[in-house]
CHARMM internal coordinates of N, CA and C (Angstrom, degrees):
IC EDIT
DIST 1 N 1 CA 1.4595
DIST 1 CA 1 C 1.5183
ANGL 1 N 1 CA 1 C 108.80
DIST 1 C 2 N 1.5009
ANGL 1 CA 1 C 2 N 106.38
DIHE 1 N 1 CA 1 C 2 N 123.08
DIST 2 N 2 CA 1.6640
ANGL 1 C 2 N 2 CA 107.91
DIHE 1 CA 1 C 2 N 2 CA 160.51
DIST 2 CA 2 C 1.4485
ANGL 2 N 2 CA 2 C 117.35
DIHE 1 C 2 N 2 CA 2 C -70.71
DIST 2 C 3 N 1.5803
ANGL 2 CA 2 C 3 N 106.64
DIHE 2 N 2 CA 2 C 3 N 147.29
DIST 3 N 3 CA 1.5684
ANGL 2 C 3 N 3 CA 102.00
DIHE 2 CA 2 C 3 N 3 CA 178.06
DIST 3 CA 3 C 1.6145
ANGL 3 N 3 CA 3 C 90.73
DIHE 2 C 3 N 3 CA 3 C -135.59
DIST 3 C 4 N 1.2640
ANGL 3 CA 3 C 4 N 108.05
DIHE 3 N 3 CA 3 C 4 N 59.65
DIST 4 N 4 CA 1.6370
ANGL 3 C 4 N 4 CA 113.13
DIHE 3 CA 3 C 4 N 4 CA 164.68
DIST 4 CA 4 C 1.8994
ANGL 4 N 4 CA 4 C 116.92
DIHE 3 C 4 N 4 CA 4 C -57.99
DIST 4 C 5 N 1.0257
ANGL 4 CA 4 C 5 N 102.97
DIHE 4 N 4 CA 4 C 5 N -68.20
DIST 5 N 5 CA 1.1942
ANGL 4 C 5 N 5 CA 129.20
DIHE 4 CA 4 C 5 N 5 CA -177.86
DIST 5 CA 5 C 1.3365
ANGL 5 N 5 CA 5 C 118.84
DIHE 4 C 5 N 5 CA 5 C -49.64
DIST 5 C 6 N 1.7356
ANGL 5 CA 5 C 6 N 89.22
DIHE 5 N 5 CA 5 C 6 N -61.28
DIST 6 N 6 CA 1.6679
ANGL 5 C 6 N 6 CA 97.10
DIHE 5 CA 5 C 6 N 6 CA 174.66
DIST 6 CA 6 C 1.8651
ANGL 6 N 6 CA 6 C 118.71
DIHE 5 C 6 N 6 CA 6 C -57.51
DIST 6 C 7 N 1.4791
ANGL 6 CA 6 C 7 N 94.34
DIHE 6 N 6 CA 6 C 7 N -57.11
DIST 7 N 7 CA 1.2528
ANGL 6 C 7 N 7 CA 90.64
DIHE 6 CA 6 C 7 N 7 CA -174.12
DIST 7 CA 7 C 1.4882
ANGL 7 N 7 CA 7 C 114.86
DIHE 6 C 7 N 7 CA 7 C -35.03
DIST 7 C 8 N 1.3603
ANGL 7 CA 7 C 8 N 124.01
DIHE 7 N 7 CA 7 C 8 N -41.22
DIST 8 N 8 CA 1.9891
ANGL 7 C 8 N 8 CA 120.43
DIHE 7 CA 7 C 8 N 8 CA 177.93
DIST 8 CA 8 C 0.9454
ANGL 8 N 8 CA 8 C 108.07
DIHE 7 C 8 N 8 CA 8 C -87.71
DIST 8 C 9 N 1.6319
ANGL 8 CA 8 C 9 N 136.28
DIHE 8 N 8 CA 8 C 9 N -6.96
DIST 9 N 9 CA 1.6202
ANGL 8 C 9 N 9 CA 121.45
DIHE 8 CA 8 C 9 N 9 CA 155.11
DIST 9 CA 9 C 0.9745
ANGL 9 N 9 CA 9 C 109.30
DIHE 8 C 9 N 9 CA 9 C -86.09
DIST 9 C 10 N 1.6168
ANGL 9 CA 9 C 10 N 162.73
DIHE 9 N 9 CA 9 C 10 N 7.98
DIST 10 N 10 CA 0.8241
ANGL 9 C 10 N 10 CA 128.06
DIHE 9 CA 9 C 10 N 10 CA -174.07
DIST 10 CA 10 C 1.9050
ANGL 10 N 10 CA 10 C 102.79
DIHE 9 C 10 N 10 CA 10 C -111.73
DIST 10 C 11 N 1.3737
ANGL 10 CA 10 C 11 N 119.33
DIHE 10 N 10 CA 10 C 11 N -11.45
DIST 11 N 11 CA 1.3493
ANGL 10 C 11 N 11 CA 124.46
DIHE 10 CA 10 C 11 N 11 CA 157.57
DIST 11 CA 11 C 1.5798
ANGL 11 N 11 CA 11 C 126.48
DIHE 10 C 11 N 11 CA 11 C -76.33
DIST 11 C 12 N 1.1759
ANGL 11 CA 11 C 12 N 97.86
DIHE 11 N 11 CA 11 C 12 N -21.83
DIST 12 N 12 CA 1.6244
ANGL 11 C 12 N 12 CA 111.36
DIHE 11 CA 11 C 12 N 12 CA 160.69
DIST 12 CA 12 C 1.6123
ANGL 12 N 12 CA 12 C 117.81
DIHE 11 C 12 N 12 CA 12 C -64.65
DIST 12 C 13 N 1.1864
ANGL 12 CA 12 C 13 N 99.07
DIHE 12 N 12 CA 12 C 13 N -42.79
DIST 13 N 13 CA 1.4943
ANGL 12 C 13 N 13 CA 115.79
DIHE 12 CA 12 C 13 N 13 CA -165.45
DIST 13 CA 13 C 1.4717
ANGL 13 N 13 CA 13 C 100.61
DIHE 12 C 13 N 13 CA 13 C -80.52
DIST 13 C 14 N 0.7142
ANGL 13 CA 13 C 14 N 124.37
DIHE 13 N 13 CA 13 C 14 N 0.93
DIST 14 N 14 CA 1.9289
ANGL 13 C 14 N 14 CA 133.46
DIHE 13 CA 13 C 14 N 14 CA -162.43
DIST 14 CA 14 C 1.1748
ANGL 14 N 14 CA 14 C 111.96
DIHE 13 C 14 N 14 CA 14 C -120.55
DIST 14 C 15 N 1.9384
ANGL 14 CA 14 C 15 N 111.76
DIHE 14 N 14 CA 14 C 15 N -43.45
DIST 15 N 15 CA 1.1454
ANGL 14 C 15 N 15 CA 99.68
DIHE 14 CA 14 C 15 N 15 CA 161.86
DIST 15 CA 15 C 1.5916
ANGL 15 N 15 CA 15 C 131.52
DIHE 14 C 15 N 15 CA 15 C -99.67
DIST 15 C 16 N 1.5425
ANGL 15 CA 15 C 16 N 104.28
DIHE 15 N 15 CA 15 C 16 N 2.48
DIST 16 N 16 CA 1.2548
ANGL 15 C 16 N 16 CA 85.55
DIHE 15 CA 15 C 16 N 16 CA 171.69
DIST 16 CA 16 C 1.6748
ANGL 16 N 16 CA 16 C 106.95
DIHE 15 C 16 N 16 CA 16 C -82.96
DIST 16 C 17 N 1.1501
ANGL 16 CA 16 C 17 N 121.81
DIHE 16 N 16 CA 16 C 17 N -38.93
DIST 17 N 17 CA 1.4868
ANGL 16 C 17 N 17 CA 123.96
DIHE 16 CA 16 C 17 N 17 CA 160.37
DIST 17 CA 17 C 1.4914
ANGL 17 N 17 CA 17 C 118.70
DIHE 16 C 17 N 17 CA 17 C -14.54
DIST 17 C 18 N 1.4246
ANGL 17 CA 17 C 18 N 119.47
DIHE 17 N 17 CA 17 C 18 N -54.87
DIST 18 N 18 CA 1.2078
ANGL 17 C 18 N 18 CA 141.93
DIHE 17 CA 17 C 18 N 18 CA 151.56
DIST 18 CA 18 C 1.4368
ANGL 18 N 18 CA 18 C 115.60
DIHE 17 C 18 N 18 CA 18 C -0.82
DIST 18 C 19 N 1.6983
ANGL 18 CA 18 C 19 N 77.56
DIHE 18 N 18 CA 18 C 19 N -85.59
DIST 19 N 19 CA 1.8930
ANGL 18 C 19 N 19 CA 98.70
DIHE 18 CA 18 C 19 N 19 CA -168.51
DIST 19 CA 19 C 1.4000
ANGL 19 N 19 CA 19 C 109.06
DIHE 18 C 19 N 19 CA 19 C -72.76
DIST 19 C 20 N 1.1793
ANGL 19 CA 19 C 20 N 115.28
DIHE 19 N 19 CA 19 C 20 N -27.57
DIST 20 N 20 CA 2.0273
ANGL 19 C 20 N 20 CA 115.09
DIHE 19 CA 19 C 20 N 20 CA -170.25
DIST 20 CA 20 C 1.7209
ANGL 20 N 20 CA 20 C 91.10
DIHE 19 C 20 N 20 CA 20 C -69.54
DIST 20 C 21 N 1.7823
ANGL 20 CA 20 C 21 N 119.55
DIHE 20 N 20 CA 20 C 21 N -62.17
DIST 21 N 21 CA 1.1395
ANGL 20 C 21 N 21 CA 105.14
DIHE 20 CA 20 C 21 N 21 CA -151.53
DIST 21 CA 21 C 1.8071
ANGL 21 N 21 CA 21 C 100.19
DIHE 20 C 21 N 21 CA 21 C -82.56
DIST 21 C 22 N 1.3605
ANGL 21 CA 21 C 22 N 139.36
DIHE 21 N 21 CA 21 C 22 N -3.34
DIST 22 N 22 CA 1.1184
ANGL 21 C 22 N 22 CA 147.50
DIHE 21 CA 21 C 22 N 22 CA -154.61
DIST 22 CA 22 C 1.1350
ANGL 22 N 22 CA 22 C 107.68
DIHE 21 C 22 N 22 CA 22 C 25.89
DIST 22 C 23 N 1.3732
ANGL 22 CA 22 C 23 N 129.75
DIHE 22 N 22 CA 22 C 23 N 65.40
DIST 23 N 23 CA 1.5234
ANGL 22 C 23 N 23 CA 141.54
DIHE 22 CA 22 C 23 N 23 CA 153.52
DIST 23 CA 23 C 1.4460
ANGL 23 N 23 CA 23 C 120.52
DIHE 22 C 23 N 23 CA 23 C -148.63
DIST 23 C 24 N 1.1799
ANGL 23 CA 23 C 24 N 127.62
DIHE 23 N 23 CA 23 C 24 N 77.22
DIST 24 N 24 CA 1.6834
ANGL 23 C 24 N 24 CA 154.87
DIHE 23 CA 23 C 24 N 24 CA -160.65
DIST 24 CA 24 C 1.6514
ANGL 24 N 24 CA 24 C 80.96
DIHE 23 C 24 N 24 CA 24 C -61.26
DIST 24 C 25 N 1.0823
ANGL 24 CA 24 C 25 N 165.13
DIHE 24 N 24 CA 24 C 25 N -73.38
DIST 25 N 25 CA 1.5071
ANGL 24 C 25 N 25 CA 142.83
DIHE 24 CA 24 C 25 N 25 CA -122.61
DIST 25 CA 25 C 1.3354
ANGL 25 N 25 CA 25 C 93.29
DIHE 24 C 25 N 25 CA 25 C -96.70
DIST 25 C 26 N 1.3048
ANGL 25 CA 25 C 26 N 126.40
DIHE 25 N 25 CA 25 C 26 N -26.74
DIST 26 N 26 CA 1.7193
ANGL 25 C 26 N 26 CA 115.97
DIHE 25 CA 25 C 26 N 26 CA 163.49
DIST 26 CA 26 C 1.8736
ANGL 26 N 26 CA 26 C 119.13
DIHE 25 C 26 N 26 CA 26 C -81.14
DIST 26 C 27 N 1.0568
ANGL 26 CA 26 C 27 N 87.93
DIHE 26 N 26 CA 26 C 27 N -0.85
DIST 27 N 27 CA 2.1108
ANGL 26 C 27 N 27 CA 96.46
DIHE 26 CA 26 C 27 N 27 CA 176.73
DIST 27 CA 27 C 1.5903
ANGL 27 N 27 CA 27 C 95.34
DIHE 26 C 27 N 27 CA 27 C -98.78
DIST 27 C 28 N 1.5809
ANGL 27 CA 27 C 28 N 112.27
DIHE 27 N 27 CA 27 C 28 N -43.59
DIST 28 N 28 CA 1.7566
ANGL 27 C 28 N 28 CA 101.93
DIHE 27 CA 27 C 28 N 28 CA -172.40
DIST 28 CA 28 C 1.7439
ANGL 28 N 28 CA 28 C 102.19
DIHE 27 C 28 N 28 CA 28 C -76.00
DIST 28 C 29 N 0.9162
ANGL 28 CA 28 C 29 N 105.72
DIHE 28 N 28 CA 28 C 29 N -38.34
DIST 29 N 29 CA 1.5555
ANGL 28 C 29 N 29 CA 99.45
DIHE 28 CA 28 C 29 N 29 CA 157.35
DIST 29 CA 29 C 1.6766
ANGL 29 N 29 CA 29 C 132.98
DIHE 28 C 29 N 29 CA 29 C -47.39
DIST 29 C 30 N 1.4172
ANGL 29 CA 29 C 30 N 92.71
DIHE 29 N 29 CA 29 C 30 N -56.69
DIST 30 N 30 CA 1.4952
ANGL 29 C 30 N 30 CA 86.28
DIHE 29 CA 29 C 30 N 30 CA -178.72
DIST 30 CA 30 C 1.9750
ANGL 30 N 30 CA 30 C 108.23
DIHE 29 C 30 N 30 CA 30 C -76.24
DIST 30 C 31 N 0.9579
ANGL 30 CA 30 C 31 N 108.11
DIHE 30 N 30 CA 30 C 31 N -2.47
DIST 31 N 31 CA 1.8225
ANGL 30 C 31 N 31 CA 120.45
DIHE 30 CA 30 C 31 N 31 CA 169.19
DIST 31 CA 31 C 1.4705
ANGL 31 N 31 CA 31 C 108.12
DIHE 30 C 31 N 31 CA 31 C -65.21
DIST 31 C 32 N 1.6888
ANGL 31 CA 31 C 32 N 88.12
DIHE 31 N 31 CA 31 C 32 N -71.02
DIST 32 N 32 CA 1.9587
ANGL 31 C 32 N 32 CA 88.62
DIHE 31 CA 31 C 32 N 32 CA -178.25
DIST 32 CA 32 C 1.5454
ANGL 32 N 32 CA 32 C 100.34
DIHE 31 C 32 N 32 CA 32 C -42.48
DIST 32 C 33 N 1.2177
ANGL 32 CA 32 C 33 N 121.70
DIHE 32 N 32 CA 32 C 33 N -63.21
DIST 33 N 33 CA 1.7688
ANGL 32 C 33 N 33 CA 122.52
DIHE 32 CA 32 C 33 N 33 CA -150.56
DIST 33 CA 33 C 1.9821
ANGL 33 N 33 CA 33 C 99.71
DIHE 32 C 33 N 33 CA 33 C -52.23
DIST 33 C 34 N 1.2084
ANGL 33 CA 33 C 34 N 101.96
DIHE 33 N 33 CA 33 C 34 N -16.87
DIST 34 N 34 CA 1.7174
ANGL 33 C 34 N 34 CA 92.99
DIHE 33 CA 33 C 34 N 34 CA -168.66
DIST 34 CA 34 C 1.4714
ANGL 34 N 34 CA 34 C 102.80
DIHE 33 C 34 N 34 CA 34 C -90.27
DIST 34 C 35 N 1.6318
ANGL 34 CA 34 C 35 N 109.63
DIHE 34 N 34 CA 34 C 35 N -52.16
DIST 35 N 35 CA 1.3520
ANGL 34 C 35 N 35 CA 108.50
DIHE 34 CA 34 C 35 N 35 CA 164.04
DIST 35 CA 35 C 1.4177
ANGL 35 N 35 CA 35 C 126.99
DIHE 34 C 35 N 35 CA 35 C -40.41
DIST 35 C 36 N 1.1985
ANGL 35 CA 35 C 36 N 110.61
DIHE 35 N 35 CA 35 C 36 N -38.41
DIST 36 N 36 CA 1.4096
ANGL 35 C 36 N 36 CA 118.33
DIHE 35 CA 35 C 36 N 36 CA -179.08
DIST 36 CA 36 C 1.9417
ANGL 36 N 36 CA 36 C 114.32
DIHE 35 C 36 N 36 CA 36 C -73.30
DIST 36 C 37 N 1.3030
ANGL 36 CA 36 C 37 N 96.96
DIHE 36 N 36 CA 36 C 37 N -47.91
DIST 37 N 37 CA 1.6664
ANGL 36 C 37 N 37 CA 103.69
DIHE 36 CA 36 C 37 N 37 CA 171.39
DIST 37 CA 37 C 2.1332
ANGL 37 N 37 CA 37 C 109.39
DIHE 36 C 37 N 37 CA 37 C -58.26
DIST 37 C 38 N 1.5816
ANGL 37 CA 37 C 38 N 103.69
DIHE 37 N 37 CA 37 C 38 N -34.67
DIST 38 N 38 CA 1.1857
ANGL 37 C 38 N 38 CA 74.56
DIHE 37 CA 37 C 38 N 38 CA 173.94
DIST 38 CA 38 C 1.4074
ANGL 38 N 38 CA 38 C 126.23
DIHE 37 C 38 N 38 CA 38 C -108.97
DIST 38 C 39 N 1.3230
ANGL 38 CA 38 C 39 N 98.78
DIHE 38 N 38 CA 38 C 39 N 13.96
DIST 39 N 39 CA 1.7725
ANGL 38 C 39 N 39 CA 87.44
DIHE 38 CA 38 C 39 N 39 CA 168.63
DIST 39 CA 39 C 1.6843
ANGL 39 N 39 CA 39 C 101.52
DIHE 38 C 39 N 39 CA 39 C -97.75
DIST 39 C 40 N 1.2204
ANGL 39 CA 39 C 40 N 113.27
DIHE 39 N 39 CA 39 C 40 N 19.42
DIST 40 N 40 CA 1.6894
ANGL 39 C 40 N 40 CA 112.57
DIHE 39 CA 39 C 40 N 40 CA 156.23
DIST 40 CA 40 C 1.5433
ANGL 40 N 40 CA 40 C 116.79
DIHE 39 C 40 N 40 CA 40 C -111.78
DIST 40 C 41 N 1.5596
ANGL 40 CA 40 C 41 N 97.88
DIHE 40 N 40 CA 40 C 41 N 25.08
DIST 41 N 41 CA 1.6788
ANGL 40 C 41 N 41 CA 92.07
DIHE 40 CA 40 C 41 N 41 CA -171.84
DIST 41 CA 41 C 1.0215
ANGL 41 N 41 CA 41 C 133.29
DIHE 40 C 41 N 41 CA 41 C 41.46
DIST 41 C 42 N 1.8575
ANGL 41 CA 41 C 42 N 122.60
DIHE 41 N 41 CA 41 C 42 N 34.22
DIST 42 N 42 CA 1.3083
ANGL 41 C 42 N 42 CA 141.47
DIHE 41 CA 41 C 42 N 42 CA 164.39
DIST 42 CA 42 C 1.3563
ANGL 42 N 42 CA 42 C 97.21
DIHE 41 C 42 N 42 CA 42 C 49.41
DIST 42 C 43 N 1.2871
ANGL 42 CA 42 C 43 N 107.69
DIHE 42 N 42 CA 42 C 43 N 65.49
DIST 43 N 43 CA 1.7947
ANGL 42 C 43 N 43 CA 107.12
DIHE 42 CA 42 C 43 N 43 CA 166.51
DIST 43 CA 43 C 1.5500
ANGL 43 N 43 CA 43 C 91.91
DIHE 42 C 43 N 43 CA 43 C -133.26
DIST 43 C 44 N 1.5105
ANGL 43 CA 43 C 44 N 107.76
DIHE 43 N 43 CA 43 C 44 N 123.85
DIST 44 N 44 CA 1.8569
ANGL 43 C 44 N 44 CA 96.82
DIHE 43 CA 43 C 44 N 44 CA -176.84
DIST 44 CA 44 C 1.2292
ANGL 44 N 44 CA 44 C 98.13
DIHE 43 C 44 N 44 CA 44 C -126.71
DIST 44 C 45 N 1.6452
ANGL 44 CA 44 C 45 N 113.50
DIHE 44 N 44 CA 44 C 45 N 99.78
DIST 45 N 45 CA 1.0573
ANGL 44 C 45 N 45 CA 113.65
DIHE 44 CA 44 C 45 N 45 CA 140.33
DIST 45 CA 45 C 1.5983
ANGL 45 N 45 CA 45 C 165.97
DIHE 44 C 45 N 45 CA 45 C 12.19
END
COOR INIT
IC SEED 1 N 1 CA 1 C
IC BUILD
């Protein structure tokens, strides 16, 4: 699997998350969890 795309949405997505909710340790959080879902090919266990 390519992760062209993803790889620059998913720092986008983190920081705009960021700025809307203005609380960054719940955006770098919710970052890891996506990164993490897709380098498991969103199969959760």
């Amino acid at each position: 699997m390519e992760y062209g795309i993803i790889s620059i949405a998913i720092p986008l997505l983190t920081i705009i998350l960021a700025i809307i909710t203005k609380d960054v340790i719940v955006s770098l959080l919710g970052g890891i969890f996506v990164v993490l879902s897709v380098l498991d090919d969103f199969s959760f266990h």
